[in-house]
C-alpha positions in Angstrom: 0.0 0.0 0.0 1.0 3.4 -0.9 -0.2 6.9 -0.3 1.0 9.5 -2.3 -0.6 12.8 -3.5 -3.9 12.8 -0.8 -4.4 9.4 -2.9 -3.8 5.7 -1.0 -2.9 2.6 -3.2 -3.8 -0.8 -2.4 -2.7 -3.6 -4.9 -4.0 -6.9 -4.1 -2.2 -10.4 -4.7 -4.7 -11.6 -6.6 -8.3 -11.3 -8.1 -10.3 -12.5 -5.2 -8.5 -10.2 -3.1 -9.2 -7.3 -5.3 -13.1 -7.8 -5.7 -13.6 -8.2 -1.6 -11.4 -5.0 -1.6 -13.5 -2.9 -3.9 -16.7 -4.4 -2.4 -15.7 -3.1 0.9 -14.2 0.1 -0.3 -17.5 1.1 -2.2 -19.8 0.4 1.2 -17.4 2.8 2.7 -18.6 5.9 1.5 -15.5 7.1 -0.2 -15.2 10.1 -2.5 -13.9 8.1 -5.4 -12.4 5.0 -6.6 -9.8 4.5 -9.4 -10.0 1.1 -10.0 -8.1 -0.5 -13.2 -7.4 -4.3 -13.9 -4.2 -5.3 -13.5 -1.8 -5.1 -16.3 -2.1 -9.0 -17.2 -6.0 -8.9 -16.8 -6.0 -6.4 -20.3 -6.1 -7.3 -23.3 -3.4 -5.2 -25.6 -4.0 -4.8 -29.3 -1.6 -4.6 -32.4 -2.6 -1.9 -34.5 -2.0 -1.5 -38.1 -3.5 1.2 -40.1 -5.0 -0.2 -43.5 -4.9 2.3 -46.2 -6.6 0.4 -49.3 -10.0 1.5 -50.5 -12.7 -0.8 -49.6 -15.7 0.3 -51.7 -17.7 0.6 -49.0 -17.7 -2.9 -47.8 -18.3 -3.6 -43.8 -16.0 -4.1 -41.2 -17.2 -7.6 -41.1 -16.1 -8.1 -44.8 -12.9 -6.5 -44.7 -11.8 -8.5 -41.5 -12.5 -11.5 -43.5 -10.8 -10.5 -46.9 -8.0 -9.6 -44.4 -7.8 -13.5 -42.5 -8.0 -14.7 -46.3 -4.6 -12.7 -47.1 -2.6 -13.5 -44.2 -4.6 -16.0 -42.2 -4.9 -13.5 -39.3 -8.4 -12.1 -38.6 -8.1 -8.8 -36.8 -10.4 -8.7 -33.2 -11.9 -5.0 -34.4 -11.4 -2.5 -37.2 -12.4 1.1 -36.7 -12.6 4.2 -39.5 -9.5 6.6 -39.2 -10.3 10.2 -40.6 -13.7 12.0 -41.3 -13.8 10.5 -44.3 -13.4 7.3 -42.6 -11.3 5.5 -45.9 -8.3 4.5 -43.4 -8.9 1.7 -41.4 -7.4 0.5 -37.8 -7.0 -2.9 -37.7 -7.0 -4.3 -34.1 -5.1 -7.7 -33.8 -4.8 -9.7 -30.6 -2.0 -9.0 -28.9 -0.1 -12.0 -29.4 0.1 -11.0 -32.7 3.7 -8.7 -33.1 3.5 -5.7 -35.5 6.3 -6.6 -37.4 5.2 -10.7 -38.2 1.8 -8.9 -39.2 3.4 -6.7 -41.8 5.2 -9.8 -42.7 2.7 -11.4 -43.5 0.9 -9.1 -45.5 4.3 -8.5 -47.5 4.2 -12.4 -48.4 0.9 -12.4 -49.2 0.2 -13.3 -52.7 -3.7 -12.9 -52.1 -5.5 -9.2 -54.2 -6.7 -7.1 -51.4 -10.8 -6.7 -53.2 -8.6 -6.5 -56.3 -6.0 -4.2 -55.7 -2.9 -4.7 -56.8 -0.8 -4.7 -53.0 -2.3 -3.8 -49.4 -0.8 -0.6 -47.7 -0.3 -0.9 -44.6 1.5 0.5 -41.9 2.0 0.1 -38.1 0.1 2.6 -36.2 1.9 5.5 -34.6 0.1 7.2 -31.5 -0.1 10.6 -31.8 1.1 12.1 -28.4 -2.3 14.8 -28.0 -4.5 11.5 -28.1 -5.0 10.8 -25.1 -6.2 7.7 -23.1 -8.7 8.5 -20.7 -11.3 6.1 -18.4 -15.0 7.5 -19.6 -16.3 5.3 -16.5 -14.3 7.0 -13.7 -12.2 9.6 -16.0 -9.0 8.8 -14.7 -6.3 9.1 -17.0 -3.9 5.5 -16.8 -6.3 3.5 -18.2 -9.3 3.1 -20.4 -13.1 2.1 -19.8 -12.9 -1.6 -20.7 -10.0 -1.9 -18.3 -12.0 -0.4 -15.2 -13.3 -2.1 -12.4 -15.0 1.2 -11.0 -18.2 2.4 -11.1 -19.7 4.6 -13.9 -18.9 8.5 -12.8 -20.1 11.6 -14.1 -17.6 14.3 -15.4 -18.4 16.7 -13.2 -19.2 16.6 -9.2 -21.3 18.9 -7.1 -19.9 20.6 -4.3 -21.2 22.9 -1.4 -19.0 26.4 -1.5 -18.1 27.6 1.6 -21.0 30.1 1.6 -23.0 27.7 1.8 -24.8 27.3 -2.4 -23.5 23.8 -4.1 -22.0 23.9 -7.7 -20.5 22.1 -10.7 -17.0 21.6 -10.5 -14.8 19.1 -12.8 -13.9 15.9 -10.8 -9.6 16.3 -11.7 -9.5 19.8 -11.4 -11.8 20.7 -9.0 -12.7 23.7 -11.2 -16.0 25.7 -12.6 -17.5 25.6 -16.7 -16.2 22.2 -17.6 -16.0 18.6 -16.7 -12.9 16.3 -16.7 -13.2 15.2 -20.4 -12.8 18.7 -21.5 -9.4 20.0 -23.5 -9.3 23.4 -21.5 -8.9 21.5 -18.3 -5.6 21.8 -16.6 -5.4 18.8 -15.6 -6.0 17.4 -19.5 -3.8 20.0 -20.5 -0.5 18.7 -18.6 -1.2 14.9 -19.0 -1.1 16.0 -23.0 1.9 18.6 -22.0 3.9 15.3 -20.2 2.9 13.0 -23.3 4.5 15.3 -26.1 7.9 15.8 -24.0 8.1 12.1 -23.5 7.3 11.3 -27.5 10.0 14.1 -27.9 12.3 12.5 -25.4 11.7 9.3 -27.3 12.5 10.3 -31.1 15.4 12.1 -29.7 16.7 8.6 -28.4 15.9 7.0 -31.8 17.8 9.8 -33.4 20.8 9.4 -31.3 21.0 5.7 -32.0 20.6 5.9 -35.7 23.5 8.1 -35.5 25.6 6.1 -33.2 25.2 3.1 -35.6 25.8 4.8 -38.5 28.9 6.3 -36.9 29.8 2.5 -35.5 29.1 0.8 -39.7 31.3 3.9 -40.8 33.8 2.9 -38.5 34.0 -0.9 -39.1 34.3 -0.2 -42.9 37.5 1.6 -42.2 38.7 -0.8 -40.4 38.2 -3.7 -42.3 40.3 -1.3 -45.2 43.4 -0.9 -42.9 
């Protein structure tokens, strides 16, 4: 157990433990409960964004013409874009990106005709942000929650004595905890862009160093 930030974190052993412990935690009359499965209890996706045109056909259709290329059905496929012509393909998890994009290299199968299937692993886009729409916590989404279904917002009783509408992070007036303007959505997108940042900066820095390190070994396999 920890307790850090006005906030007190309990992680149970195991799953029993963590259903008595939320039973007895929501007869206790606390203020709120962030409550997220545990890390092995989710189920991660591989994500690869389809770029082919589909004429229209359902998701239902292009999941099968998709298992009849590579013989890997994808779990879910969702419309990128207004238009909605980009697809996200949603494999199980024990599916890696690269063997996916293997397979649809090797694949000798016409995509509805086409004459080769673009695709291309999915990059997250650091302003997207993954927030719980049950609770609105921000480390995990709605199908990995084990709390109870919240409302944006939260009434209060002011100190004069009149209750209002506050957001339930910020503790702020005019807008609820799924809104852009609030400061607490504001930083978790600030911290998400430094770290993508942080991250290419890495992947620039190694690039470099191996370039630097092939350079290197051509020399001195010429001495």
């Amino acid at each position: 157990m920890n307790v850090m930030r006005g906030q007190i974190k309990i992680s149970p052993n195991n799953m029993a433990a963590r259903v008595n412990l939320l039973t007895e935690i929501e007869s206790g009359g606390f203020t709120r409960v962030i409550a997220p499965k545990p890390k092995a209890d989710r189920q991660p996706a591989t994500k690869i964004v389809l770029k082919n045109e589909t004429y229209g056909e359902s998701t239902d259709a292009i999941a099968d013409e998709i298992a009849d290329c590579i013989g890997i059905k994808p779990k879910a496929i969702k419309p990128l874009g207004r238009a909605g012509k980009i697809h996200l393909l949603l494999f199980d998890g024990t599916h890696k990106s690269r063997d996916i994009m293997e397979n649809f290299k090797r694949s000798e199968r016409k995509f509805f005709c086409a004459p080769s299937i673009k695709v291309e692993p999915f990059r997250e886009n650091p302003k997207h942000i993954i927030q719980c729409k049950k609770c609105y916590a921000f480390d995990h989404s709605k199908q990995s929650c084990y709390g109870k279904q919240e409302e944006p917002q939260i009434i209060i009783t002011t100190p004069e004595g009149t209750t209002t509408k506050v957001c339930r992070n910020c503790k702020e007036e005019d807008h609820g905890a799924n809104n852009a303007s609030c400061p607490v959505f504001k930083k978790i997108i600030a911290r998400q862009i430094e770290q993508a940042e942080a991250k290419q900066t890495k992947k620039e820095e190694r690039i470099k160093r191996s370039v630097v390190r092939e350079r290197e070994n051509k020399m001195a396999a010429v001495v």
